[in-house]
FIMI-966375 format. One record per residue (C-alpha): residue in one letter; x, y, z. Coordinates in steps of 0.02 Angstrom, whole numbers, always signed. Example, Ala and Ser with C-alpha at 12.3 -4.5 7.8 and 13.67 -1.06 7.14 Angstrom:
2
ATOM code      X      Y      Z
ATOM    A   +615   -225   +390
ATOM    S   +684    -53   +357
END
This chain:
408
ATOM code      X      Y      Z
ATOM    X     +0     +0     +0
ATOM    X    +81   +158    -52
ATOM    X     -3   +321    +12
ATOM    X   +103   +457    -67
ATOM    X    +22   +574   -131
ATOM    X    -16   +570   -338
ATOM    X    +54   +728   -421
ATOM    X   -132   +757   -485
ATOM    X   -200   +715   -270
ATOM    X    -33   +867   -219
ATOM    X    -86   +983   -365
ATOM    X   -265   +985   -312
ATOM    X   -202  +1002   -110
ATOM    X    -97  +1160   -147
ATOM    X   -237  +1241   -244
ATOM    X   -374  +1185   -106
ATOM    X   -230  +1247    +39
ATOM    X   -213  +1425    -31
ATOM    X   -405  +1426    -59
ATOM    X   -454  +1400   +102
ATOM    X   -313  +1528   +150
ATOM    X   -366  +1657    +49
ATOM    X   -550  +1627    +45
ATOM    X   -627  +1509   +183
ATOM    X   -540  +1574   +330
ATOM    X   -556  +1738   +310
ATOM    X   -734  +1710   +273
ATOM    X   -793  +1627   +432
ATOM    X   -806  +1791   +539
ATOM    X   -909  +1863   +388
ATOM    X  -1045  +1727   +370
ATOM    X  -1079  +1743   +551
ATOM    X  -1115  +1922   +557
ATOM    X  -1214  +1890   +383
ATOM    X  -1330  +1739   +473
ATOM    X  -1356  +1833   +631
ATOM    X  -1427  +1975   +507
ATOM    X  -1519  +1874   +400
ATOM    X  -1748  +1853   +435
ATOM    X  -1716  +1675   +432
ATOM    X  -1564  +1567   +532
ATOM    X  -1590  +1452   +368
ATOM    X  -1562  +1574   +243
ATOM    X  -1380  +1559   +184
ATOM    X  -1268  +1704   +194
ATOM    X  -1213  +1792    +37
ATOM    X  -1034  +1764    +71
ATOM    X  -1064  +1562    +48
ATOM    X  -1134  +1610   -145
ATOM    X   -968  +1704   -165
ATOM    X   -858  +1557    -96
ATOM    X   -951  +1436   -236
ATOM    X   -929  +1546   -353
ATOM    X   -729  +1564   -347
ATOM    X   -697  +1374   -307
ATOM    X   -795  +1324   -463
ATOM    X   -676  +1456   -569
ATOM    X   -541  +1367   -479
ATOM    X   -609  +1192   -514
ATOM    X   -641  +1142   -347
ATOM    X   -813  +1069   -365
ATOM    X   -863   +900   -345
ATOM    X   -719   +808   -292
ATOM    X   -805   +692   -196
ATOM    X   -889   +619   -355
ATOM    X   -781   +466   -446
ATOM    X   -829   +446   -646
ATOM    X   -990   +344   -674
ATOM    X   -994   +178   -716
ATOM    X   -997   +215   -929
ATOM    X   -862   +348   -882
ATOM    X   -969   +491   -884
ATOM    X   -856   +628   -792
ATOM    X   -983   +674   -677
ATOM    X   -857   +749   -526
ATOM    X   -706   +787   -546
ATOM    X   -668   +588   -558
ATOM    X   -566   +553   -427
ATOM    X   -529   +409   -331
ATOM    X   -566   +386   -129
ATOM    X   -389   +378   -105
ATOM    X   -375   +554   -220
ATOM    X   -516   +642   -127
ATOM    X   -451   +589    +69
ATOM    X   -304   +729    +85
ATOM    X   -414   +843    +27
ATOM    X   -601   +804   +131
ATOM    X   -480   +814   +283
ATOM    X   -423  +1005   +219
ATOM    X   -627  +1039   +220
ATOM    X   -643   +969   +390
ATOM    X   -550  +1111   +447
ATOM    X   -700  +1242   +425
ATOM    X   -847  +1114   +415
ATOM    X   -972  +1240   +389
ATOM    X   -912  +1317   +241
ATOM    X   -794  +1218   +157
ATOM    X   -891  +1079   +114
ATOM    X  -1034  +1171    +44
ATOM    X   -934  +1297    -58
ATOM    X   -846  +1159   -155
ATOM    X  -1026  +1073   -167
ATOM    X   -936   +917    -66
ATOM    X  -1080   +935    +61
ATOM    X  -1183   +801   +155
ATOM    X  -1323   +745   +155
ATOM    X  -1298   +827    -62
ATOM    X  -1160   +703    -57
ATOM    X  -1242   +528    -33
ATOM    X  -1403   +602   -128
ATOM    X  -1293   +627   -296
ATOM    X  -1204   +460   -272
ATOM    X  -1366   +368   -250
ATOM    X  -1459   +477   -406
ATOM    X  -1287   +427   -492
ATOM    X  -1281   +250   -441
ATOM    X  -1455   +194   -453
ATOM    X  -1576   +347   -540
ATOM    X  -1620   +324   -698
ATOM    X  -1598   +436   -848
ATOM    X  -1757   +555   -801
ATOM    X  -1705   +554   -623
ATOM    X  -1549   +601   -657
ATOM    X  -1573   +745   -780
ATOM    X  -1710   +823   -661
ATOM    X  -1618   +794   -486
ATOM    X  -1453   +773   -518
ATOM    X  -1408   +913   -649
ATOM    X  -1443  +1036   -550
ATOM    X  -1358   +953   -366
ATOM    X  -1198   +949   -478
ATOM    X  -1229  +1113   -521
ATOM    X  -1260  +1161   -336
ATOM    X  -1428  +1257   -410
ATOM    X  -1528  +1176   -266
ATOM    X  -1482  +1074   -119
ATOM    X  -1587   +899    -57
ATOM    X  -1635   +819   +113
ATOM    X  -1624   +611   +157
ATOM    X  -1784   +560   +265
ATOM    X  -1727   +384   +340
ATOM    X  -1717   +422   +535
ATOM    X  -1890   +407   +660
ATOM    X  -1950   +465   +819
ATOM    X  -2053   +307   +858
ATOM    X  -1926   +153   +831
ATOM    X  -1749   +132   +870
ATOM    X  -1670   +186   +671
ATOM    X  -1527   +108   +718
ATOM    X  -1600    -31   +656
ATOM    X  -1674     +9   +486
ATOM    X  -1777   -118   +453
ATOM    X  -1885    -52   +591
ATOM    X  -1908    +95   +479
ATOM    X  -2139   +127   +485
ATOM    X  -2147   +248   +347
ATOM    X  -2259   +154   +222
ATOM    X  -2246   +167    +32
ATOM    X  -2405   +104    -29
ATOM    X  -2431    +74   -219
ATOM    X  -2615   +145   -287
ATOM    X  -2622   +142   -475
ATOM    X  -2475   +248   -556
ATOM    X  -2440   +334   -393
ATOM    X  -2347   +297   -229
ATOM    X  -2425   +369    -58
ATOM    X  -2325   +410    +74
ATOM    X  -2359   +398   +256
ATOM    X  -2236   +434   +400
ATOM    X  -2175   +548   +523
ATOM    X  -1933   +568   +528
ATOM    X  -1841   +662   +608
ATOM    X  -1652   +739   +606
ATOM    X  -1681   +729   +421
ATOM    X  -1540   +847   +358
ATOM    X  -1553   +971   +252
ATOM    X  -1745   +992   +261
ATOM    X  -1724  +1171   +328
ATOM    X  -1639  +1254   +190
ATOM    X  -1749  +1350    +62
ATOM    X  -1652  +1286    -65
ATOM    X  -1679  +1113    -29
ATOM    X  -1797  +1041   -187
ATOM    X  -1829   +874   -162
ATOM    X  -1817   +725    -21
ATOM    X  -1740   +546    -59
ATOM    X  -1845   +461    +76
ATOM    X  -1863   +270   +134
ATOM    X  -1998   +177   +183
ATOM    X  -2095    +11   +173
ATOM    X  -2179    -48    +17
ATOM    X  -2190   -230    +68
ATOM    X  -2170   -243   +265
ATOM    X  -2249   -414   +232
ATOM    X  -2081   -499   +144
ATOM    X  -2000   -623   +201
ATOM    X  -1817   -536   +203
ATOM    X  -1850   -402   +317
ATOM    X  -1720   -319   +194
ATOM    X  -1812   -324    +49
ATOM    X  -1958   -239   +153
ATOM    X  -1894    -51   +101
ATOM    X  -1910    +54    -46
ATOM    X  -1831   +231    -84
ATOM    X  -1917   +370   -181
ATOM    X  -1907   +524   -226
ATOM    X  -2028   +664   -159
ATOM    X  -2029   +865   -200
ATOM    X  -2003   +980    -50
ATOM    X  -2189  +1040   -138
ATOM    X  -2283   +899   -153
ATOM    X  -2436   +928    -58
ATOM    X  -2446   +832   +120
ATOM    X  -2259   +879   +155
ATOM    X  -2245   +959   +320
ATOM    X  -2081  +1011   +383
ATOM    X  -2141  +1039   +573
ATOM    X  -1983  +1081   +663
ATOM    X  -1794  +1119   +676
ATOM    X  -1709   +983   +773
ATOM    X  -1560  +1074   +866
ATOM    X  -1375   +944   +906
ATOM    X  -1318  +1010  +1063
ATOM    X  -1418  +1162  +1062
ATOM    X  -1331  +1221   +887
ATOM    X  -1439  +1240   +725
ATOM    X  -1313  +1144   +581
ATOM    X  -1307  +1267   +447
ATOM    X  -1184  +1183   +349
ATOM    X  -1317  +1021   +308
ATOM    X  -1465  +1140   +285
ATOM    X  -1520  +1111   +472
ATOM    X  -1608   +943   +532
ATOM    X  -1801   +953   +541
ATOM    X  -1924   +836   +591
ATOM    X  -2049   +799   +447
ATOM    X  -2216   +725   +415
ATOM    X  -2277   +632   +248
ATOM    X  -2467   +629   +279
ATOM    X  -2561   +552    +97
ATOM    X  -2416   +627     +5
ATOM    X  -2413   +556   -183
ATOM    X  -2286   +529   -310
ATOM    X  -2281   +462   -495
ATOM    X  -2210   +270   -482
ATOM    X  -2088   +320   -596
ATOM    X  -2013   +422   -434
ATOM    X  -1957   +259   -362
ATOM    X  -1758   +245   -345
ATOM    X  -1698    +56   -435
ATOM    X  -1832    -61   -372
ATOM    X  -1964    -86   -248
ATOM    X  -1882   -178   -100
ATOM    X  -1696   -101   -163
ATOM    X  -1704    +26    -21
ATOM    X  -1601    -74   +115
ATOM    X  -1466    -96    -31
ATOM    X  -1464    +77    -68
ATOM    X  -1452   +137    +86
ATOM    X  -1279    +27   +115
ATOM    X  -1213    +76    -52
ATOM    X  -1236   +277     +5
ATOM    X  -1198   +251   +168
ATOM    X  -1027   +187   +144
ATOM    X   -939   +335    +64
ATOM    X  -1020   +435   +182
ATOM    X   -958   +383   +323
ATOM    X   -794   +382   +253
ATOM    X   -779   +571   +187
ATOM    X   -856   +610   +376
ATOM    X   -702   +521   +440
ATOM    X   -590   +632   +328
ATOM    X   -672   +769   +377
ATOM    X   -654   +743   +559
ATOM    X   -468   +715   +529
ATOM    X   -453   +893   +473
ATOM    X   -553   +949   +632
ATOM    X   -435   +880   +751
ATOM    X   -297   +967   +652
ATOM    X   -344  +1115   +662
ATOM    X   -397  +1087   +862
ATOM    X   -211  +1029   +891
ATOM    X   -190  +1210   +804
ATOM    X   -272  +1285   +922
ATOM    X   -221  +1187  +1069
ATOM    X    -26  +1237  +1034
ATOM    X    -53  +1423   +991
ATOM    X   -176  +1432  +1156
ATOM    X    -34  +1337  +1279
ATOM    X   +107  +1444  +1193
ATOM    X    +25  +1627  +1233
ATOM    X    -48  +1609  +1415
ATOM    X    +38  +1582  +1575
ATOM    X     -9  +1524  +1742
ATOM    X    +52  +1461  +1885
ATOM    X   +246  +1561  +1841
ATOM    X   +257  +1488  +1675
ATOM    X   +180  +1456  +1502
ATOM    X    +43  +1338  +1488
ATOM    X   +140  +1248  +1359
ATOM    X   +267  +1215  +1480
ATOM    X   +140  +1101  +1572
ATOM    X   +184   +921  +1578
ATOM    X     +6   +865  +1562
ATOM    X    -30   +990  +1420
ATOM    X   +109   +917  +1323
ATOM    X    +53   +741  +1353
ATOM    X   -125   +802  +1289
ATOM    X    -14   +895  +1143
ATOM    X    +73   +720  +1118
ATOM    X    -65   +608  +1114
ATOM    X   -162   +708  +1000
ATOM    X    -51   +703   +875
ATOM    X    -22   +528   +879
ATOM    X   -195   +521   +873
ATOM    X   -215   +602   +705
ATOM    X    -76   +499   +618
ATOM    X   -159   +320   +640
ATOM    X   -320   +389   +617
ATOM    X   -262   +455   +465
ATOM    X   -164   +303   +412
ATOM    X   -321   +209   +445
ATOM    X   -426   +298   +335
ATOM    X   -291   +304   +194
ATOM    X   -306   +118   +204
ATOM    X   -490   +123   +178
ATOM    X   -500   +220    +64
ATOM    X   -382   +133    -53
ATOM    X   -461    -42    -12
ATOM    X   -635    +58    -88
ATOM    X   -541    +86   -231
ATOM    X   -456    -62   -248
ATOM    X   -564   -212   -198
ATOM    X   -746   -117   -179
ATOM    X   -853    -61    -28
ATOM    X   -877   -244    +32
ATOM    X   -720   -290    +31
ATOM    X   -674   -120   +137
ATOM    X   -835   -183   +248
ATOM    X   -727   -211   +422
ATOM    X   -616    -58   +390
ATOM    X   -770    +66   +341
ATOM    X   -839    +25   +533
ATOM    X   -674    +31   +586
ATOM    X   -655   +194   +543
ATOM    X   -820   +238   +574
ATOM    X   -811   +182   +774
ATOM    X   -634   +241   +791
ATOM    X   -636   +397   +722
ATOM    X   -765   +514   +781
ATOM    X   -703   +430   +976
ATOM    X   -532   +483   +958
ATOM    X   -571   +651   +873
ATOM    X   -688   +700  +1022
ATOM    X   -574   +682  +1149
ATOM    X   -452   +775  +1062
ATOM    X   -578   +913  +1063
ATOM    X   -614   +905  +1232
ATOM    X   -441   +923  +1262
ATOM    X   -434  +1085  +1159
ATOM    X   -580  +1148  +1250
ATOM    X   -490  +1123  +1413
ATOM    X   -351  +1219  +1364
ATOM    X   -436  +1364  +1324
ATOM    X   -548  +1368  +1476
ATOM    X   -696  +1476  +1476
ATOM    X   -644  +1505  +1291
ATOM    X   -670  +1336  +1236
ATOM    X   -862  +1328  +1273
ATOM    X   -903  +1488  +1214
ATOM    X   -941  +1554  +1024
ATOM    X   -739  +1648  +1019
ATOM    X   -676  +1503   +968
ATOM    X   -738  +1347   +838
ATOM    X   -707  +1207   +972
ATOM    X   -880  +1194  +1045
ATOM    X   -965  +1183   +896
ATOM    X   -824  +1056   +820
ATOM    X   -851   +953   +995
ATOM    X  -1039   +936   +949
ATOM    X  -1049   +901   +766
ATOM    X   -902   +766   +808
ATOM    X   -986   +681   +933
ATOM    X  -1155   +693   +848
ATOM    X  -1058   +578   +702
ATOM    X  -1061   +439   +853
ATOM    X  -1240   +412   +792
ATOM    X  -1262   +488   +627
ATOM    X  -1241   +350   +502
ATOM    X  -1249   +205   +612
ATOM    X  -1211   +217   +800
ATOM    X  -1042   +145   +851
ATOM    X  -1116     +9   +944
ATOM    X  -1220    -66   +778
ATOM    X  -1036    -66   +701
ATOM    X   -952   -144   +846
ATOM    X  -1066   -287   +840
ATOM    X  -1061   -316   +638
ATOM    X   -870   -295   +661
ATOM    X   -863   -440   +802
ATOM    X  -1001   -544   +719
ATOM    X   -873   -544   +576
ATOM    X   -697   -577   +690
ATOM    X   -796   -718   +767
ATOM    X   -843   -804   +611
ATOM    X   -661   -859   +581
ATOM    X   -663   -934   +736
ATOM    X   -824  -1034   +716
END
């Protein structure tokens, strides 16, 4: 396994590094004076429109996107081992980053899943304009009422009447649904709770924001912040909402499938991500230790604030290593044969990258909790990411179901 960097992976670093130097950075102090004026917390700053604009002129759009299967260029074609370096760069200003080079979630797994399994009509009505970043798009899967770590428990019904589809359900945390911008929901639910394979049981399809009998009835807060960067998370209710049957995504009882196949880049680009969010918290750690004194000397100076220095950074590198591995085993052998190293990732990472956090916050005291600094907010969305896409424990137990199999 070689993980040097490819001269096209260090072109596209330098370019993304003086970006986010030049643009990003400076333009974090700016979007929050622009939200805090805006009527509506879900309205998105002006600055963001200005930040898309430049990184598509600098060809920074889409890099989370490989080619298509016919080699259609649809991203910027990349492999997962290509695009890890740089999702770890965005994960250093998570609220704007991602969404100004269109490499946003939940956008993200929408476009792979429209790219992967929509068909041509799907495709040029949903998709275009995603690539485009002309509108943004909400996935409904989570619900109040069972445990969604198990999806198959998933009530939402999908019932089949003539040439439509109606839709019956109440989610929750589904991101994105707060955004104006956001045009249309890929949501799952049962068309056949009645089959045998309790996996074959869901269906996805695709529903307008403004299809009569959508109600977005809430903001759903993490931690007591509203997540601009997804488009917020809102609870939702489908009551008698219809669709065309040709809105279905693949084939009735595909959802399960589906939602593995999306599901599995996902989790690793939020793993990159939260590489580049400890990075910049070990930033912020050293420069915090290295101007403030107590005690007679500089915090840095402390024993235990170097051993937090220390560990951090060790830390990073095997989380980092770890993911490299991933994502070349993606590329190389395909998502199931990455299976044990995606949930490896996925329970390692967020873990590790919280308590380095936490660490940061201590560090900077009264500092660390308030809105000064990034390192609340990073603490939140980090530990949130221990139950977005699976909660650790579901992957600990598919990840010693398989260990224990070569021992049975």
């Amino acid at each position: 396994m070689d993980f040097a960097f490819d001269a096209r992976t260090e072109e596209l670093r330098e370019r993304l590094l003086a970006f986010m130097a030049d643009h990003v950075h400076p333009a974090e102090p700016i979007a929050e004076e622009q939200r805090a004026a805006l009527a509506s917390p879900w309205l998105t700053p002006p600055v963001v429109a200005e930040l898309k604009a430049e990184a598509r002129r600098q060809g920074l759009w889409n890099l989370f996107l490989p080619d298509g299967e016919s080699g259609a260029r649809l991203g910027a074609g990349l492999t997962n081992l290509q695009y890890a370096p740089l999702a770890e760069i965005t994960g250093r200003s998570p609220d704007l980053a991602p969404t100004a080079l269109n490499c946003a979630a939940p956008d993200t797994g929408n476009m792979e899943v429209l790219a992967q399994f929509g068909d041509p009509a799907q495709r040029e009505q949903w998709l275009k304009p995603l690539l485009a970043g002309e509108i943004r798009s909400a996935f409904a899967m989570t619900e109040p009422e069972v445990a969604s770590s198990d999806a198959t428990n998933v009530r939402t019904r999908i019932e089949r009447a003539g040439d439509e589809y109606v839709i019956n359900g109440r989610k929750w945390y589904i991101s994105g649904a707060m955004n104006p911008n956001c045009k249309v929901f890929v949501v799952m639910g049962k068309t056949d709770p009645d089959a045998a394979d309790v996996r074959r049981q869901q269906s996805m399809v695709l529903v307008p924001r403004d299809t009569p009998g959508v109600h977005v009835v809430r903001a759903m807060r993490v931690y007591g912040y509203e997540d601009h960067a997804h488009g917020g998370h809102a609870e939702v209710v489908f009551d008698d909402v219809r669709v065309p049957v040709a809105n279905l995504i693949g084939e009735e009882g595909g959802g399960f499938a589906i939602a593995q196949a999306r599901l599995g880049p996902g989790r690793i680009h939020h793993c990159m991500r939260l590489i580049g969010m400890a990075e910049r918290a070990i930033e912020l750690m050293c420069r915090r230790a290295s101007s403030r004194t107590a005690f007679g000397q500089s915090i840095a100076a402390q024993g235990v604030v170097q051993e937090w220095i220390a560990d951090a950074r060790v830390t990073v590198e095997q989380l980092r290593l770890l993911v490299l591995k991933t994502a070349w085993l993606m590329d190389t052998v395909g998502n199931r044969g990455a299976h044990t190293e995606i949930q490896a990732i996925k329970i390692a990472t967020p873990r590790a990258v919280v308590d380095v956090l936490d660490r940061a916050v201590q560090i900077h005291g009264a500092g660390g909790v308030s809105q000064d600094f990034p390192l609340a907010e990073l603490w939140a969305a980090a530990r949130t990411l221990r139950l977005a896409d699976g909660p650790d424990e579901v992957h600990q137990r598919s990840l010693a179901r398989r260990e224990l199999r070569r021992y049975a």
